[in-house]
C-alpha positions in Angstrom: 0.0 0.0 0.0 1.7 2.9 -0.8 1.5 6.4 1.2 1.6 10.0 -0.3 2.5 12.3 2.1 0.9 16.0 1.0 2.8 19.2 2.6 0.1 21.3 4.2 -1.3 24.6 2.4 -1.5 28.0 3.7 -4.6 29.2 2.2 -6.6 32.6 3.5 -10.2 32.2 4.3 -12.5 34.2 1.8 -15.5 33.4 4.5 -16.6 31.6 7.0 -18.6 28.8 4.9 -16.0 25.7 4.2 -16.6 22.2 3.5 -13.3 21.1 5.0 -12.0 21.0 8.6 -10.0 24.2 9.0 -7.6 24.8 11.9 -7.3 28.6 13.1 -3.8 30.0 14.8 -3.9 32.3 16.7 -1.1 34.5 19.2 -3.7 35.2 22.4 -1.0 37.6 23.8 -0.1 39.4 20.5 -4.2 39.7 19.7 -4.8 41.6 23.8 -1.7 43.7 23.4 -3.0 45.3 20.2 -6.2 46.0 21.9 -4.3 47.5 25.4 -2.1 49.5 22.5 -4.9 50.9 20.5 -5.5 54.7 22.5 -7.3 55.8 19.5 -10.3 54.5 21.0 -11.6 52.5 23.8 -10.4 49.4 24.6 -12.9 47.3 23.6 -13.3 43.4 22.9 -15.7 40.7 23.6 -16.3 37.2 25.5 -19.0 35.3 25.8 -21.2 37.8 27.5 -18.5 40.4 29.0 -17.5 43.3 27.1 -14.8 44.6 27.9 -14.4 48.4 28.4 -11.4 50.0 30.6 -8.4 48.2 32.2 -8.2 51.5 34.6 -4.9 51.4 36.2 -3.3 50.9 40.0 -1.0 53.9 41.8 1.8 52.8 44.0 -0.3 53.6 47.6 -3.4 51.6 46.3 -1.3 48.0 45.6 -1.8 46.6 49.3 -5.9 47.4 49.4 -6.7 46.6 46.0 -6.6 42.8 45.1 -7.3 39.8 46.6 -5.8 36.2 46.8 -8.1 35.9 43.4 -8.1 39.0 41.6 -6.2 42.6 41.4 -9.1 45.3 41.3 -7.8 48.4 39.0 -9.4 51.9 39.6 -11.2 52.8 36.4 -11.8 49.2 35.4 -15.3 48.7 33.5 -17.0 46.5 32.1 -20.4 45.6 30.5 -22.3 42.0 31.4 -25.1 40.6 30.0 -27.2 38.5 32.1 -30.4 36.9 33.5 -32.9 39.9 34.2 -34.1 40.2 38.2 -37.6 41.0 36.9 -38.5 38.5 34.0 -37.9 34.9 34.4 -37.1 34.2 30.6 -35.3 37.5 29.5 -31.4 38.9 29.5 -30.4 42.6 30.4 -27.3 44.7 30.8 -25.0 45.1 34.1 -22.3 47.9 34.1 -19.7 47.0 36.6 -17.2 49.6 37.3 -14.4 49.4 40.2 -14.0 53.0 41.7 -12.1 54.3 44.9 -14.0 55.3 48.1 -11.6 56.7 51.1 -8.8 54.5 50.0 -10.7 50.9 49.2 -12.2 49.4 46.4 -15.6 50.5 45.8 -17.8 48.1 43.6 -20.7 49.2 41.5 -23.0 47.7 39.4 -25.6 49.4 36.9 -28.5 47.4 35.7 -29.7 48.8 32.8 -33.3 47.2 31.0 -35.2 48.8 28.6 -38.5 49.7 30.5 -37.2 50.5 33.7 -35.3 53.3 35.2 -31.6 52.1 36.0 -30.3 50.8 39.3 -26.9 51.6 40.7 -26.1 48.7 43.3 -22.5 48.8 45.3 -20.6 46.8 47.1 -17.1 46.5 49.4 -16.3 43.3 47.6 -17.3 41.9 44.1 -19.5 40.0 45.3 -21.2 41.7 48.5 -24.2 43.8 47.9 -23.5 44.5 44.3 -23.6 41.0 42.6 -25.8 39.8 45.5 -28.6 42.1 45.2 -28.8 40.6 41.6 -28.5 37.1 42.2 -30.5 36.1 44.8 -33.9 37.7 43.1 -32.7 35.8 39.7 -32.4 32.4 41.4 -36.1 33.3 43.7 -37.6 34.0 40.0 -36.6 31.2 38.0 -37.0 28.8 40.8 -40.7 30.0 41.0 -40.9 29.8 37.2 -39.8 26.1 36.6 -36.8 27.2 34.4 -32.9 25.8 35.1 -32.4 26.3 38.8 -29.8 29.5 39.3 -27.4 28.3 42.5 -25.9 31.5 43.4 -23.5 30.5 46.3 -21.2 29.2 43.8 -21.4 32.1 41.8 -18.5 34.6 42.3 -18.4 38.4 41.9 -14.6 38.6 40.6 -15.9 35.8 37.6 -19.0 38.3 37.2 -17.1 41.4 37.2 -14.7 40.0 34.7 -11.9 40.1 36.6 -11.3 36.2 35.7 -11.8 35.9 32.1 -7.9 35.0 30.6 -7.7 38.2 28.4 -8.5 40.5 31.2 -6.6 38.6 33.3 -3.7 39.2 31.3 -4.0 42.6 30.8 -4.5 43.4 34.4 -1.4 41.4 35.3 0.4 43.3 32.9 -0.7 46.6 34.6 2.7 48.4 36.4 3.6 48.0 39.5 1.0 45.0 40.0 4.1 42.5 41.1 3.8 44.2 44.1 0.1 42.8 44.9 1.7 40.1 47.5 -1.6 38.1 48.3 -2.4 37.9 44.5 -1.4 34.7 42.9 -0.4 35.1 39.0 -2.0 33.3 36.3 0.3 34.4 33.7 2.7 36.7 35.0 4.1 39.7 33.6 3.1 39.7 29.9 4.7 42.2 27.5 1.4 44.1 26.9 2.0 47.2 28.5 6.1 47.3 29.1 5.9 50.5 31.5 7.8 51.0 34.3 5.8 51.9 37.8 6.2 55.7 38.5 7.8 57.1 41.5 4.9 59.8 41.5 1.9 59.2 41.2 0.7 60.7 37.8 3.7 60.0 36.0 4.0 64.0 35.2 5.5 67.2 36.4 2.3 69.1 35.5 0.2 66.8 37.2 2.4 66.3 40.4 1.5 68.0 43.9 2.6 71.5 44.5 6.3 71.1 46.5 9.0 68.9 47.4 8.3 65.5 45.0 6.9 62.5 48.0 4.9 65.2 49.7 1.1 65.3 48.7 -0.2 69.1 48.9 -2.6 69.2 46.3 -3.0 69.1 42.7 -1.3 71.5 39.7 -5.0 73.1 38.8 -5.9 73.9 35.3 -6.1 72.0 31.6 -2.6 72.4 29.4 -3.8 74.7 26.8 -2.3 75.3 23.3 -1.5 78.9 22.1 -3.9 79.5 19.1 -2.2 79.3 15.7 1.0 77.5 17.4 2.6 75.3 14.8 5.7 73.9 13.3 6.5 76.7 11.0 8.8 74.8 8.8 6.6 71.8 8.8 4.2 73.8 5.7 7.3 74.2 3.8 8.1 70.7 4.0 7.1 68.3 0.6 4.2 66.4 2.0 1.0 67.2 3.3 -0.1 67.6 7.0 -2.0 64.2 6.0 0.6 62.5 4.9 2.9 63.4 7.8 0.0 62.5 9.9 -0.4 59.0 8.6 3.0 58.6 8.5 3.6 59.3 11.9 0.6 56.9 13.4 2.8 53.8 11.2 6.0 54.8 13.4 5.1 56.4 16.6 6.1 53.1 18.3 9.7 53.1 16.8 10.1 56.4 17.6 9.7 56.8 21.7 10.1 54.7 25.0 9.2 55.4 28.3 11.4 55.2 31.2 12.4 57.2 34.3 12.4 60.5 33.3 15.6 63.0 34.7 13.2 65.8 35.4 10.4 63.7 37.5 8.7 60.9 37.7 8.4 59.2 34.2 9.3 60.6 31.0 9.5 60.2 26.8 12.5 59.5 25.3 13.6 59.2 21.2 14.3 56.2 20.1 16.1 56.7 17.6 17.2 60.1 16.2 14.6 62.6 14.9 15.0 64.8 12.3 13.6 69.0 12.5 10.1 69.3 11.9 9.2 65.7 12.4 5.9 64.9 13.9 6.8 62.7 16.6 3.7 61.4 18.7 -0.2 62.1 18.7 -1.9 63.3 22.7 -4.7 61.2 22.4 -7.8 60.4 24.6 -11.0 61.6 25.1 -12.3 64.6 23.5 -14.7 66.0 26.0 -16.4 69.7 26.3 -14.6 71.9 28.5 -17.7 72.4 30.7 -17.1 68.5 31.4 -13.8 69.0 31.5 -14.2 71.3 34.8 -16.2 68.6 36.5 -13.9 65.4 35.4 -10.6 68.2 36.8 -12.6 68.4 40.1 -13.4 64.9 40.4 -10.0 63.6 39.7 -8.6 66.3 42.1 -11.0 64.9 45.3 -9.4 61.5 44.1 -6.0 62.4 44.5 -5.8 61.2 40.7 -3.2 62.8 38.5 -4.8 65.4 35.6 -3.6 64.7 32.1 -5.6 67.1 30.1 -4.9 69.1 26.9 -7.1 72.1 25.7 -7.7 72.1 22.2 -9.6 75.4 21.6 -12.2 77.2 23.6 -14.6 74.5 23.4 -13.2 71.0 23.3 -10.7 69.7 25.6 -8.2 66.1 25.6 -9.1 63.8 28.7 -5.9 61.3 28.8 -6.7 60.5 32.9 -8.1 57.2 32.0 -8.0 56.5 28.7 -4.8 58.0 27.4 -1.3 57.3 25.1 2.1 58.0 25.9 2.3 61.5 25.1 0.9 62.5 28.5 4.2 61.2 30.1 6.0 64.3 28.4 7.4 66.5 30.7 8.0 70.1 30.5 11.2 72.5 30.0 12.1 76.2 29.8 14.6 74.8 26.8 11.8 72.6 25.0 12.8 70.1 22.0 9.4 69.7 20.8 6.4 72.0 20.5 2.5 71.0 20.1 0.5 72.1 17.0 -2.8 71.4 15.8 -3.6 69.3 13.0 -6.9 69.0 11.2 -7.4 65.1 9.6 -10.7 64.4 7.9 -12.0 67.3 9.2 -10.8 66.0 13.5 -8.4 68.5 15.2 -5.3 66.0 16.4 -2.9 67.2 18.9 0.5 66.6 17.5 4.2 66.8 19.5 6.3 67.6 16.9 10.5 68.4 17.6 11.3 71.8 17.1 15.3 71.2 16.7 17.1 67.3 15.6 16.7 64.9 19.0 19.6 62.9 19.3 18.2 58.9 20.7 18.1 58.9 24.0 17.5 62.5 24.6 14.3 63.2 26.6 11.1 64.5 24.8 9.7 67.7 26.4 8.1 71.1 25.0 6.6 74.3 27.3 3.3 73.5 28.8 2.9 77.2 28.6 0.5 77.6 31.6 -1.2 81.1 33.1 0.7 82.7 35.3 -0.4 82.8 38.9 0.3 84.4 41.8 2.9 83.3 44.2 0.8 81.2 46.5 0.1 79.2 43.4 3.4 78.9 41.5 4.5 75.4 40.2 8.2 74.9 40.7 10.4 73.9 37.8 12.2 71.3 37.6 13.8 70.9 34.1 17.2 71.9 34.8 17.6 74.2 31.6 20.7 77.3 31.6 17.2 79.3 30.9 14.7 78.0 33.6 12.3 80.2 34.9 12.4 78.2 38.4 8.6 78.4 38.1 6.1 76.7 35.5 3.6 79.3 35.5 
């Protein structure tokens, strides 16, 4: 009998309809890492019946209070949960979960949203506790009473409810900074090279978001959104052969390639080059949420009585850049009296895009940093310097 031994074919999938067995490869980590990468937009992906939202993020005082022997609960976390309703026996509704911070614990919430009915906030101390509770124990009374599949709640747990134990998120989480620290957390994974950033020694990563004083020492916030002068711009940039466009798009390819984070020698964390950039080179996009700047007074309060580092960025009168949460690199740029890069304004397909582009050649290595150009104020609220330039101004504003 004889044998033919065929090599295997490497064929792409037009659809979904085949009449063969077909066997899909895929790279789990690589697939989560593009989705904890992607600040253009939300992170957002899907399993089962969690959507995933927000990873939020963990400071360095927070570690010790905020996880558990089976999960690690990030401030800002959210996520979306669809599941039995607590007022109809046969139907399915919505459950926002969130993770927030109330006097220096974990604070769980829960939002039931059904069409119909007005929506219910439920919170707990735990993932479980009231939150998941509340919902649970009228599901299981209701299909119990309706004959359907018995709901057993007590073995139901609020960190597999929240999320918090689904692999991907899982492995983003543990890929958060600074989570080795968690002690009475035991790893799934480990670290995972999703989000290769170092844990700041302040907590918001930036002199312009740091407290007012000596760095360690907690006084209060820097008030205010960085603003951008109107018309400021990379003069030589127009004279330059491609279009603002085409720089643009350019740019997004290679921002990547062109920065690292590490511990910055004017505080806390910092952008560095690479590699070395030429004049007039758009280097990296502030991105996050674009927000009204009525909203942004509220979200600048709110992160203030939070103790939360501000990363904001004011685009024009109206409309204002909300990195806190939901944010890219650029936020981490610090600011100097002798700046290598300055910020302009770029309108693509008809967005404005904030865009840190260098102002003089950066050798690789050098620290990114531009003027942050803030009002000035008077002495009782001065911001001290601390970028070392010949030309300092010893204060920021």
């Amino acid at each position: 009998m004889l044998c033919y031994l065929h090599k295997p074919r490497t064929l792409p999938l037009r659809c979904f309809a085949v009449f063969r067995r077909v066997f899909v490869q895929r790279d789990e980590a690589r697939q989560i890492a593009a989705v904890v990468q992607r600040g253009e937009r939300q992170h957002t992906f899907r399993v089962g019946s969690l959507l995933f939202r927000a990873v939020g993020r963990l400071l360095p005082q927070q570690m010790d209070a905020f996880h558990s022997e089976a999960a690690i609960f990030p401030v800002g976390y959210h996520a979306n949960r669809f599941y039995w309703s607590m007022r109809y026996s046969n139907r399915r509704c919505k459950y926002l979960c969130y993770i927030e911070e109330h006097e220096a614990q974990p604070l769980f919430k829960v939002k039931v949203v059904e069409k119909g009915h007005d929506d219910v906030v439920l919170t707990g101390a735990t993932p479980t506790g009231t939150a998941w509770a509340q919902v649970l124990e009228p599901v299981a009374r209701m299909r119990s009473c309706s004959g359907t599949l018995k709901l057993f709640p007590v073995y139901l747990k609020g960190e597999e409810l929240f999320g918090l134990k689904t692999s991907a998120v899982t492995r983003i989480i543990e890929s958060l900074p600074g989570v080795e620290a968690c002690e009475r957390y035991t790893f799934r994974y480990g670290r995972n090279p999703l989000m290769e950033w170092p844990l700041a020694f302040n907590p918001s990563g930036s002199a312009r978001s740091e407290p007012k004083g000596s760095v360690g020492s907690i006084v209060g916030l820097v008030p205010g959104v960085l603003s951008l002068s109107p018309g400021e711009s990379v003069a030589a940039a127009h004279q330059g052969r491609h279009s603002k466009s085409a720089q643009y798009r350019r740019m997004k390819a290679e921002w990547k390639s062109n920065v690292y984070l590490a511990r910055s020698g004017i505080q806390g964390l910092g952008l560095y080059a690479a590699r070395d950039i030429e004049k007039c080179t758009m280097v990296i996009e502030y991105i996050g949420t674009i927000i009204r700047s009525e909203v942004a007074n509220r979200k600048e309060r709110l992160y203030e009585a939070q103790n939360r580092g501000v990363y904001m960025f004011r685009i024009d009168n109206d409309y204002v850049i909300d990195a806190t949460i939901t944010g890219g690199p650029a936020r981490y740029i610090n600011h100097s009296c002798a700046p290598n890069c300055i910020t302009e304004v770029v309108t693509v397909e008809k967005e404005n895009k904030i865009i840190i582009s260098s102002s003089r050649r950066i050798q690789r290595g050098e620290e990114l940093c531009y003027d942050y150009k803030f009002d000035l104020e008077d002495d009782q609220h001065k911001i001290p310097c601390h970028c070392g330039a010949v030309n300092c101004r010893k204060w920021m504003n």
